[in-house]
VEXKE-557031 format. One line per 5 residues: for each residue x, y, z of C-alpha. Coordinates in nm, 2 decimals. Example, Ala and Ser with C-alpha at 12.3 -4.5 7.8 and 13.67 -1.06 7.14 Angstrom:
<atoms>
1.23,-0.45,0.78  1.37,-0.11,0.71
</atoms>
This chain:
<atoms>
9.80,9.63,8.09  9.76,9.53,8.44  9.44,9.38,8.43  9.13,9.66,8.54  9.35,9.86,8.67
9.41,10.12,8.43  9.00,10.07,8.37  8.93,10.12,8.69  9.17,10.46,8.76  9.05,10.63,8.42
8.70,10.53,8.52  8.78,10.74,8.86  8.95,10.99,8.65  8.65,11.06,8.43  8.41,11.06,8.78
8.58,11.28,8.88  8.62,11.51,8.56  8.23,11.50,8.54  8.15,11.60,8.91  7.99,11.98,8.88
8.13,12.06,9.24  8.47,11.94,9.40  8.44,11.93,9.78  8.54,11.72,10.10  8.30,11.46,9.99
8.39,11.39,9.64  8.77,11.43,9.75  8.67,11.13,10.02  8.47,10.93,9.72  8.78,10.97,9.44
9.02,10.84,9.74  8.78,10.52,9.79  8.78,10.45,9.39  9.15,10.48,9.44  9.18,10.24,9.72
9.00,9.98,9.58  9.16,10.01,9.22  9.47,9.97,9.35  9.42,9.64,9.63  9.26,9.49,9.37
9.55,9.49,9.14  9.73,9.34,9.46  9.97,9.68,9.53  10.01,9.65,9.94  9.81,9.73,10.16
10.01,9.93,10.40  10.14,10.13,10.09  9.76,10.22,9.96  9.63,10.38,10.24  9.98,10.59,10.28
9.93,10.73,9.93  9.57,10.77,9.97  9.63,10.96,10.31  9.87,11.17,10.13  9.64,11.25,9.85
9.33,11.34,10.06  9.57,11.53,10.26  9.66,11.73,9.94  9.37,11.77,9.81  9.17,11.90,10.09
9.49,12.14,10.15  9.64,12.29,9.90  9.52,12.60,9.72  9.58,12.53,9.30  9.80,12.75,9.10
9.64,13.03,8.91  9.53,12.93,8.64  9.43,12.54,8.77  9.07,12.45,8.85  9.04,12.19,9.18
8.94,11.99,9.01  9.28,11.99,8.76  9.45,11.99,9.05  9.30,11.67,9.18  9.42,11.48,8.93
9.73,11.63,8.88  9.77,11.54,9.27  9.66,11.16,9.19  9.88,11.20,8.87  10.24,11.28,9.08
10.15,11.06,9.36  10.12,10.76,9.18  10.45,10.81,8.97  10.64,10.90,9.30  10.45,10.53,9.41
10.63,10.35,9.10  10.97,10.58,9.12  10.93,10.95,9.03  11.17,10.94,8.74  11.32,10.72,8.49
11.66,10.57,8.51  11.83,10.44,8.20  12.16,10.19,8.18  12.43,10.42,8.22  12.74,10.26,8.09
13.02,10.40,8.28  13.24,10.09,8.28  13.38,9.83,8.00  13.31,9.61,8.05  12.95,9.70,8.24
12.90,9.40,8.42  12.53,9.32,8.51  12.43,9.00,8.72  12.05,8.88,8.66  11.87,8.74,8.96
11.50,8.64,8.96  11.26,8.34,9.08  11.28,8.04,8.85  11.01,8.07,8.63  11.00,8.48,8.62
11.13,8.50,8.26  11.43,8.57,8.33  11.63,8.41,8.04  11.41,8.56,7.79  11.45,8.96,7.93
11.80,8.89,7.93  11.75,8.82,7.55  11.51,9.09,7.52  11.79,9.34,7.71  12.00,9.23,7.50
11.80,9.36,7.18  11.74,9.69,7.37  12.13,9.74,7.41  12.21,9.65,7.04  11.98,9.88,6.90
12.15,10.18,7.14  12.45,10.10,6.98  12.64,9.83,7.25  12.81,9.51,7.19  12.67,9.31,7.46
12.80,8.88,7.53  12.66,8.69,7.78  12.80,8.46,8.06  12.56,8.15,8.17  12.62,8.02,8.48
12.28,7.86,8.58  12.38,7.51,8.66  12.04,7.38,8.78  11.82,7.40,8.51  11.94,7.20,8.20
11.79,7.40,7.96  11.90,7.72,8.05  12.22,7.76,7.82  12.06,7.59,7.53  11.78,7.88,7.56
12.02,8.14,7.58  12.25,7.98,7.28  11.93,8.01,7.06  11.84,8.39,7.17  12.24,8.47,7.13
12.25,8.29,6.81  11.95,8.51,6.67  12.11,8.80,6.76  12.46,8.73,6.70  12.56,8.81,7.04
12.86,8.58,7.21  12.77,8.36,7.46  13.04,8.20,7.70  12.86,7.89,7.89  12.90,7.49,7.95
12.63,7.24,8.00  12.92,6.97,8.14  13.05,7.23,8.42  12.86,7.24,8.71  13.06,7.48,8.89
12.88,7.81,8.86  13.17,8.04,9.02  13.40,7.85,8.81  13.18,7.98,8.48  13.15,8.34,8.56
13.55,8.36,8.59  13.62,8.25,8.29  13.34,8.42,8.13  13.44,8.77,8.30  13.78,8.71,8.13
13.64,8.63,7.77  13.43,8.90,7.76  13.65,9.18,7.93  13.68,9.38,7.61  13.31,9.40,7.53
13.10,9.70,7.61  12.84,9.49,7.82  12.84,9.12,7.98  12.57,9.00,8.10  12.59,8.73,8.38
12.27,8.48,8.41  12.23,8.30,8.72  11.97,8.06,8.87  11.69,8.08,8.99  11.54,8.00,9.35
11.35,7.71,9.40  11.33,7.48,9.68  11.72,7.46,9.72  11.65,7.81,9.81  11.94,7.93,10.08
12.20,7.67,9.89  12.14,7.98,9.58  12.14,8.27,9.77  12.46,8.13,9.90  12.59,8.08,9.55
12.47,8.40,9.48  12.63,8.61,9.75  12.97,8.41,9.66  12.86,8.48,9.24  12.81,8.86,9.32
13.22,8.84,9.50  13.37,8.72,9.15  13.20,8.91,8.87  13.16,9.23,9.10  12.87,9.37,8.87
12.79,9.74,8.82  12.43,9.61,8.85  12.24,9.37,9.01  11.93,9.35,8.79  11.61,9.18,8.92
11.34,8.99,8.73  10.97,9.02,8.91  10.70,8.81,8.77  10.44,9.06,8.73  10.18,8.77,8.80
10.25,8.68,9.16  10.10,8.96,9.32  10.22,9.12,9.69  10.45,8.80,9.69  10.66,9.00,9.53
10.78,9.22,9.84  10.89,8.92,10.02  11.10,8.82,9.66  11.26,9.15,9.65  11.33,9.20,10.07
11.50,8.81,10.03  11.72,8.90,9.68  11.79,9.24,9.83  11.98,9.10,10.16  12.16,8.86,9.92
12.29,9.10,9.68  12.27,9.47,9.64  11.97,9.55,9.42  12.06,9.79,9.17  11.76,9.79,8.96
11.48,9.65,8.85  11.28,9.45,8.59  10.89,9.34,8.56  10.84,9.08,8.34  10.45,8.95,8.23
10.29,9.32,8.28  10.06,9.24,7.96  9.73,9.19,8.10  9.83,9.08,8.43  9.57,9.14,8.70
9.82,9.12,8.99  10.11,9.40,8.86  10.03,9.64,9.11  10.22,9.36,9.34  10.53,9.40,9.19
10.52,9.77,9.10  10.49,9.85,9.46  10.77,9.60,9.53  11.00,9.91,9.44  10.93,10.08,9.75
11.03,9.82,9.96  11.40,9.82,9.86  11.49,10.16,9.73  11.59,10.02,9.38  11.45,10.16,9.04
11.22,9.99,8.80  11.42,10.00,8.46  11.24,9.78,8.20  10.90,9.64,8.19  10.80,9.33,7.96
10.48,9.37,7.78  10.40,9.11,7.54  10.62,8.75,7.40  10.81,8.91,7.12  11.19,9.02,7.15
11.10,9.36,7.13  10.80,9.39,7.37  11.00,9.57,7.64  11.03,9.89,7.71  11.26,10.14,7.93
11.00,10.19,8.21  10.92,10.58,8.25  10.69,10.62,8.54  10.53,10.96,8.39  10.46,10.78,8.09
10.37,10.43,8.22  10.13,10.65,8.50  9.98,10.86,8.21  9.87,10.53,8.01  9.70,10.40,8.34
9.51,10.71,8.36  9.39,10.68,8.00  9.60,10.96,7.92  9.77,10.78,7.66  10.17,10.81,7.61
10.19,10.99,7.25  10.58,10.96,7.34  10.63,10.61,7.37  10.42,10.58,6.99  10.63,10.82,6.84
10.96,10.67,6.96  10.83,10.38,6.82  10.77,10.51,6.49  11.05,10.69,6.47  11.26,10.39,6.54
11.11,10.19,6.30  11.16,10.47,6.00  11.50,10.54,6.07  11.54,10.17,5.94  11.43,10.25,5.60
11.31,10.62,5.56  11.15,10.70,5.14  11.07,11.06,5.21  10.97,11.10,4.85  10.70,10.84,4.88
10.61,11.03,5.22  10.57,11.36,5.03  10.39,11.12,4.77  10.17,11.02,5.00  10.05,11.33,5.16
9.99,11.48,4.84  9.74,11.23,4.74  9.96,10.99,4.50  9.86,10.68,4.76  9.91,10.33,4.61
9.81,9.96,4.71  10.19,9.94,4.73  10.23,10.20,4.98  9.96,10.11,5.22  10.13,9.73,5.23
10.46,9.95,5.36  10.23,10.09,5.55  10.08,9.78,5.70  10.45,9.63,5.76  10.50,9.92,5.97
10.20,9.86,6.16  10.30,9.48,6.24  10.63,9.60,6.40  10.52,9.85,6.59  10.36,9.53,6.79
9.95,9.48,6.89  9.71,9.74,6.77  9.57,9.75,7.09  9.91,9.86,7.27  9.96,10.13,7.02
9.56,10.23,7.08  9.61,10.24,7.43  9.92,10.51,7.41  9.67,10.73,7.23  9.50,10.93,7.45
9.11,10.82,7.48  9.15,10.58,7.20  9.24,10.23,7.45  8.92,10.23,7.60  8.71,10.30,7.33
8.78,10.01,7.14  8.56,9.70,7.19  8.72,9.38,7.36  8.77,9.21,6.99  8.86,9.52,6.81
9.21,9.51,6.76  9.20,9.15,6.72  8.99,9.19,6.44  9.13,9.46,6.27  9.47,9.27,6.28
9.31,8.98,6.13  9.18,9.21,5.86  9.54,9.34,5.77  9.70,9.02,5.75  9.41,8.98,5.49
9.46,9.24,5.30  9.86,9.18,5.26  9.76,8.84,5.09  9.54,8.96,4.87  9.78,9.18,4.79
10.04,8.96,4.77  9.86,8.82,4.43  9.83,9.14,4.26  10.10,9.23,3.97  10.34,9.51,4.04
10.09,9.68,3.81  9.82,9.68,3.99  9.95,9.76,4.33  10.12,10.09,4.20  9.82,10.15,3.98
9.50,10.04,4.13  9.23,10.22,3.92  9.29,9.93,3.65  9.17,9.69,3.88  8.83,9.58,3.78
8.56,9.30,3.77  8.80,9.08,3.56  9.12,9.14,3.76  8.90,9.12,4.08  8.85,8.77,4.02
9.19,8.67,3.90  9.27,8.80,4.27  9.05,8.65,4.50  9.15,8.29,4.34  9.48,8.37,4.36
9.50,8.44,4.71  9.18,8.17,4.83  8.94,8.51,4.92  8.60,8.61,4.75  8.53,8.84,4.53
8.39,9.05,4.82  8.69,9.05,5.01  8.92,9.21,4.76  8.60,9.49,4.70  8.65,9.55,5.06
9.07,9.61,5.06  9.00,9.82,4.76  8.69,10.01,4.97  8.94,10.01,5.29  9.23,10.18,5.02
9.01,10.42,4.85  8.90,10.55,5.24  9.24,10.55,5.35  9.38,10.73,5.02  9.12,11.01,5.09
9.24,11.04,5.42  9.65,11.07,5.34  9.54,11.36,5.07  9.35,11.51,5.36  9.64,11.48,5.62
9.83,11.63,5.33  9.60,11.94,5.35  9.61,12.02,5.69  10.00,12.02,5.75  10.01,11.82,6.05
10.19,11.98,6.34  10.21,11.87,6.65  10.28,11.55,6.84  9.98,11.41,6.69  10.08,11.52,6.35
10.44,11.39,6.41  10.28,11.09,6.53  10.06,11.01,6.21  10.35,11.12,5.98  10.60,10.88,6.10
10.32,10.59,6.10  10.26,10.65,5.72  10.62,10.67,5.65
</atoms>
């Protein structure tokens, strides 16, 4: 996630972990490393050397709490600084209306369609009956790609490709949708007509009188962004908002910052293509990730979310007791895949992103989707009993699912390993978030 930037801060974070004395000079040197980490990932200027001033400031300063080393207290500085940077605390949708009534404004071309789809998955699974209102007139395609997103979810959509009167939409879809628990207006998006849409914006925000004005950065266009959100800010009253395209941009520092300029929360960050690559953004936890802290949190919501879906605690017990089959490590496997890219769930363990070579994760999900076939050609048999598998039964598999003989060795190796470990897990009685964390993932 954004680019070196989280590289470049835990590097800085480790420097400074490592240094046998803490004094004005190293203070000056970890300020520097700061600095540059965070112009280079396009966060402005102006706002860089403020924070770094204050930091310097606090470090040199302040005398750490009993119990707190300087060096501790250093980063614990660096640590509440940034998050106070990106918005100090999180702020959640709070539905205090019905209908709620949010308006989505954004560039064209920020991904704005698609977060309102992937909103609109996020308030499903909390429990809300969202519909959606399209009143983007300019760009033909827009309703067609929120019917297919609506249609997915079974979510109502109110919209008309043949009306080209965008005030004249959002009245009628206000009225529709007044006794849902959500509607969600889309609008369009600036482009060269530019001051024609903020008009129609300004005279959209009049009629559906939202409870929030949500705006969609492009977490690609860098310390563009402040001039986005100043312009969308005078328009309409920002209530909050969303960063689309943080997954390995290089730029995101651009549009993080861009919160500072107009006083408005960040409340969802997109991280990835699929629906369910966005998250409630937490600046503690996003903060803690960038300084390779990890965000256990954030992987055990996950995993908890996932098992409440179809929780077999005798198989868990089974499991942890050493009774481990083929059958359960495909469950386990399935798990795995929605949880999204190995290497986002490696970096919310703490030391474990960075220690992972460039293809790693790649690789190892490569592997996994290897395994499943393979396993997909076994018998019920074998998958719950795996100790009849031999050289026979070996072969039968490997032609079945177009591997080699070698590769099937290798799932049985990789289950053998892995079976040894749930019996040792088993053992030791997990406790802890750690513990919590591994339990849920092998539920």
């Amino acid at each position: 996630m954004l680019g070196n930037l989280g590289k470049n801060l835990t590097k800085t974070m480790k420097k400074l972990a490592g240094m046998p004395i803490i004094d004005e000079e190293v203070v000056k040197e970890v300020v520097k490393d700061i600095q540059r980490a965070l112009i280079q990932s396009d966060v402005n200027i102006k706002l860089v050397f403020k924070l770094s001033k204050t930091i310097e400031e606090r470090a040199l300063k302040e005398e750490p709490p009993k119990g707190i080393t300087p060096r501790e207290y250093i980063i614990t500085i660096v640590y509440e600084e940034l998050v106070n940077l990106v918005g100090s605390k999180a702020e959640e949708v709070e539905v205090n209306a019905k209908p709620y009534k949010i308006m989505f404004v954004g560039l064209q071309g920020s991904g704005k369609t698609t977060t309102i789809g992937k909103l609109t998955r996020y308030l499903q699974k909390k429990g809300f009956r969202p519909a959606i209102v399209s009143t983007d007139t300019w760009r033909p395609a827009a309703y067609e790609q929120l019917r297919q997103l609506t249609e997915s979810m079974d979510v109502p959509l109110y919209g008309d490709p043949e009306n080209k009167d965008a005030l004249d939409l959002a009245k009628k879809g206000i009225e529709q949708f007044k006794k849902n628990d959500i509607v969600i207006v889309d609008t369009a998006g600036r482009h060269k007509e530019e001051q024609d849409l903020l008009t129609e914006m300004e005279q959209l925000s009049s009629i559906v009188n939202p409870n929030e004005v949500m705006l969609v950065i492009d977490g690609t266009i860098g310390q563009q962004a402040r001039e986005q959100a100043l312009a969308f800010n005078q328009a309409t009253d920002v209530g909050s908002i969303v960063i689309t395209k943080l997954d390995g941009s290089a730029k995101g520092g651009g549009a993080l910052s861009a919160v500072s300029e107009i006083g408005a929360p960040i409340k969802f960050i997109g991280t990835g293509e699929r629906i369910d690559d966005f998250e409630a953004f937490d600046p503690e936890r996003f903060i803690s990730r960038l300084l390779g802290m990890g965000d256990i949190r954030t992987l055990l919501e996950k995993a908890e979310e996932i098992a409440e879906e179809d929780i077999d605690t005798d198989t868990m017990d089974a499991m942890l007791s050493g009774k481990f089959t083929l059958k359960d490590m495909y469950s386990q496997f399935e798990m795995m895949n929605k949880m999204g890219p190995m290497q986002q769930v490696m970096n919310m363990i703490p030391g474990m992103g960075n220690k992972l070579p460039k293809n790693a994760s790649q690789v190892t999900e490569e592997k996994l989707t290897k395994y499943k076939i393979m396993m997909d050609s076994m018998t019920e048999h074998e998958l719950t009993h795996p100790e009849v598998i031999k050289q026979s039964r070996v072969k039968r598999i490997s032609r079945g699912s177009g591997m080699k003989n070698e590769d099937v060795k290798e799932l049985l190796k990789y289950y053998n390993v892995t079976k040894k470990a749930m019996k040792g897990f088993g053992k030791r009685k997990m406790s802890g978030p750690l513990g919590q964390m591994m339990r849920q993932m092998m539920r």
